[in-house]
C-alpha positions as CSV (number, residue, x, y, z in Angstrom):
1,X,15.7,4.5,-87.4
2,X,13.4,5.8,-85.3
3,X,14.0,7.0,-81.3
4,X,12.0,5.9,-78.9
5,X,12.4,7.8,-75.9
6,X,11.9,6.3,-71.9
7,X,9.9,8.3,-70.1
8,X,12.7,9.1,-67.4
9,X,11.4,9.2,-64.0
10,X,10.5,13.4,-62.8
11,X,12.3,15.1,-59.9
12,X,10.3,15.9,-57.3
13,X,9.5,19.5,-57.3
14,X,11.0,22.2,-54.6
15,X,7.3,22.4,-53.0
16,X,6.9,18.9,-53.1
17,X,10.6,18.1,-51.1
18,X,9.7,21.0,-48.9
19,X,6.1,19.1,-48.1
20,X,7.6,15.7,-47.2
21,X,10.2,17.4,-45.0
22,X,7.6,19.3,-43.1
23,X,5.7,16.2,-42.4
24,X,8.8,13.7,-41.8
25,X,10.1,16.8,-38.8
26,X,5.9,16.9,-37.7
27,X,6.1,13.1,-37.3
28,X,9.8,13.4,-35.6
29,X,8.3,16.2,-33.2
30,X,5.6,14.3,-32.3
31,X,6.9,11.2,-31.4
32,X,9.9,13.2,-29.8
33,X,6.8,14.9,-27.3
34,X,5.3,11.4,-27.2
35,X,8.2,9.9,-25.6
36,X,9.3,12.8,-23.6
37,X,5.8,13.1,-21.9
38,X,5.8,8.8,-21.2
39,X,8.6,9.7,-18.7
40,X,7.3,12.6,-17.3
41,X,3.9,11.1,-16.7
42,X,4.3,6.9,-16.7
43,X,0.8,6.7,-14.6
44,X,-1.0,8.0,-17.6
45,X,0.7,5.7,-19.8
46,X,-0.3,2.4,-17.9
47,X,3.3,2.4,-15.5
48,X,3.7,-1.0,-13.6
49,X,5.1,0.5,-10.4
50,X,3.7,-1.9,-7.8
51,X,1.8,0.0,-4.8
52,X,3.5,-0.3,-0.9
53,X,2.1,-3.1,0.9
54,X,2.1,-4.6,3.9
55,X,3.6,-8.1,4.1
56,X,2.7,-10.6,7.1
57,X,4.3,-13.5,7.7
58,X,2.6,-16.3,10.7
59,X,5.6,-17.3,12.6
60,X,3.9,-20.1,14.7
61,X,0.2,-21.1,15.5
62,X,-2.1,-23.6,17.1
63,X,-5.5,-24.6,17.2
64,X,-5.4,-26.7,20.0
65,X,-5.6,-23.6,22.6
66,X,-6.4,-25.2,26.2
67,X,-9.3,-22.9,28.0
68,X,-10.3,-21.3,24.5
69,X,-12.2,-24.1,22.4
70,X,-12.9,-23.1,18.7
71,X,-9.7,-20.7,18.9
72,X,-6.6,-20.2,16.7
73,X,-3.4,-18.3,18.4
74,X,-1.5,-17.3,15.6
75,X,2.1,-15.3,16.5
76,X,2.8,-13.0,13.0
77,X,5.3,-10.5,12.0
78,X,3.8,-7.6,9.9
79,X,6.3,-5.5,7.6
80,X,4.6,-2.3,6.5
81,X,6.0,-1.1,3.7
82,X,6.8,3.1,3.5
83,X,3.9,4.7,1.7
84,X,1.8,1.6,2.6
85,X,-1.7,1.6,3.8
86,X,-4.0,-0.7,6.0
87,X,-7.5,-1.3,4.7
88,X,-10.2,-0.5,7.3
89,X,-10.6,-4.2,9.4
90,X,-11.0,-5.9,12.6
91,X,-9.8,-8.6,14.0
92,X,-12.6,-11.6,14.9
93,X,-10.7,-12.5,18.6
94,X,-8.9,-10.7,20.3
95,X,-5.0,-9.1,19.0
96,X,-2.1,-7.6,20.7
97,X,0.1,-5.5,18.4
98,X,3.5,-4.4,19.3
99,X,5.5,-2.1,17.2
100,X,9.2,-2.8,16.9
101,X,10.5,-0.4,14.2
102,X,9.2,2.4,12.4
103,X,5.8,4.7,13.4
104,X,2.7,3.3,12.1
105,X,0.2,6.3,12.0
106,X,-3.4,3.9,13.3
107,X,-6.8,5.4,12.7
108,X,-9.6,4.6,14.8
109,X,-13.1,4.1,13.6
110,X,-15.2,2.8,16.1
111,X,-14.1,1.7,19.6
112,X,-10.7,2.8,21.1
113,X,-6.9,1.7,22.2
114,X,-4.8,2.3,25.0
115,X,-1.5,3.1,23.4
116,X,1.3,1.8,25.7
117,X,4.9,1.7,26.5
118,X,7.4,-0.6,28.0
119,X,7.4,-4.5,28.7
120,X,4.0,-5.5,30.0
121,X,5.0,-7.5,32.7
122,X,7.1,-4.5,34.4
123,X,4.4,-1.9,34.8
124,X,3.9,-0.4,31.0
125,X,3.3,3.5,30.7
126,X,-0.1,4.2,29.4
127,X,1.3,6.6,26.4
128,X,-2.2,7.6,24.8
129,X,-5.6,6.8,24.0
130,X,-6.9,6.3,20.4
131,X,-10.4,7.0,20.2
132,X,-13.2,6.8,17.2
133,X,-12.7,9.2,14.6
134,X,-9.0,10.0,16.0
135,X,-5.6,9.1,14.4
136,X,-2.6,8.2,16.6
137,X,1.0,7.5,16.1
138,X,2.2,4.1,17.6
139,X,6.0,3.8,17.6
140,X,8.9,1.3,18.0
141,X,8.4,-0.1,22.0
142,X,4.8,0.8,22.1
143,X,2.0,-1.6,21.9
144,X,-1.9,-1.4,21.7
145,X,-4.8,-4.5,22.7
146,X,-7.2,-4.7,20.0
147,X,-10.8,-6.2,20.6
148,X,-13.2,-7.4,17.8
149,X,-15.0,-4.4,18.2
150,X,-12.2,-1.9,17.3
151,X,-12.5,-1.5,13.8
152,X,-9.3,0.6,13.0
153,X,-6.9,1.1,9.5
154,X,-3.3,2.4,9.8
155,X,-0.5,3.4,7.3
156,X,3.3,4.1,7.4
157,X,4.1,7.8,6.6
158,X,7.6,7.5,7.0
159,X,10.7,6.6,5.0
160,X,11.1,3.5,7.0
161,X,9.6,0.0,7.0
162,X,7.2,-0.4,10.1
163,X,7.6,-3.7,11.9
164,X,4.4,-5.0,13.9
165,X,4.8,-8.5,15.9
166,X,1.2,-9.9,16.5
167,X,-0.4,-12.4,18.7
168,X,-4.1,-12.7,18.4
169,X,-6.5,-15.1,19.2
170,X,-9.0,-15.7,16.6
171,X,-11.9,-17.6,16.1
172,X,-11.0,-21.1,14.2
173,X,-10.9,-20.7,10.6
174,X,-11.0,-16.8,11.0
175,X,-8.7,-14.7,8.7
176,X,-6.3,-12.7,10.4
177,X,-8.2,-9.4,9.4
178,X,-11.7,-8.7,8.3
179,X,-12.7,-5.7,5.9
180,X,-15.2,-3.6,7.2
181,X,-17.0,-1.0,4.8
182,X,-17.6,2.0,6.7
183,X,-19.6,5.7,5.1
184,X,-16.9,7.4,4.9
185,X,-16.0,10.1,8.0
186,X,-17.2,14.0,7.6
């Protein structure tokens, strides 16, 4: 009778164990760092945080405007979200913006503003003027008169939402801002 012998299958040497540890705590380590570095820095791994923005809502409108033919007035509530900025625009008709919470910080580009104060039918305090090239802070009670050729931006520094109540008069059809590409300002 004859014995055959199984091959058996062969421990793993000490190297060999001490190998595929080192690279199973490499892998560990660097997924470990991977993870660690996603939390710390989410914009470099595609994060889906949603920038501030500026929200309006048209309360009430009409484009049947007696003495001002081809004309929209449109009445809107803006809510400027914190951190939220204004593209630079204009308005095609003529706007009157009156802040009612918050401090929008308004950058003029071309033209000017008279920043004012009060309720405009009981003598209003003239509280500034804006002009090109100058930035401004417009705050709750204060109002400005924009004209088509004010081409302006803004933003909201603060921790607080900035509400803006708008009545403008546009031209029919007109959006209720209009980008403006401007070189940029030395």
């Amino acid at each position: 009778m004859s014995h055959s012998r199984t091959p058996s299958p062969r421990s793993p040497s000490l190297p060999g164990v001490i190998k595929g540890t080192r690279t199973t705590l490499f892998v560990a380590l660097a997924l470990t760092v991977g993870v660690g570095l996603g939390a710390l820095l989410p914009g470099a791994f595609g994060d889906s945080a949603v920038a501030p923005t500026a929200i309006r809502s048209a309360l009430a409108q009409s484009s049947a405007v007696q003495g001002a033919p081809g004309r929209t007035m449109v009445l809107s509530r803006v809510l400027v979200e914190p951190g939220a900025k204004l593209a630079t625009h204009h308005h095609l008709g003529t706007q009157v913006a009156r802040v009612t919470a918050g401090v929008l910080s308004y950058t003029v580009r071309r033209g000017s503003v008279v920043v004012r104060h009060g309720e405009s039918d009981q003598n209003p305090q003239v509280v500034r003027k804006i002009k090109a090239g100058r930035t401004g802070s417009i705050h709750g009670g204060e109002w400005v008169v924009e004209q088509p050729s004010d081409i302006h931006e803004a933003a909201n520094r603060g921790s607080t939402p900035v509400v803006i109540y708008i009545a403008t008069l546009l031209e029919a059809g007109a959006p209720p801002a209009t980008p403006v590409s401007l070189p940029p300002t030395p």
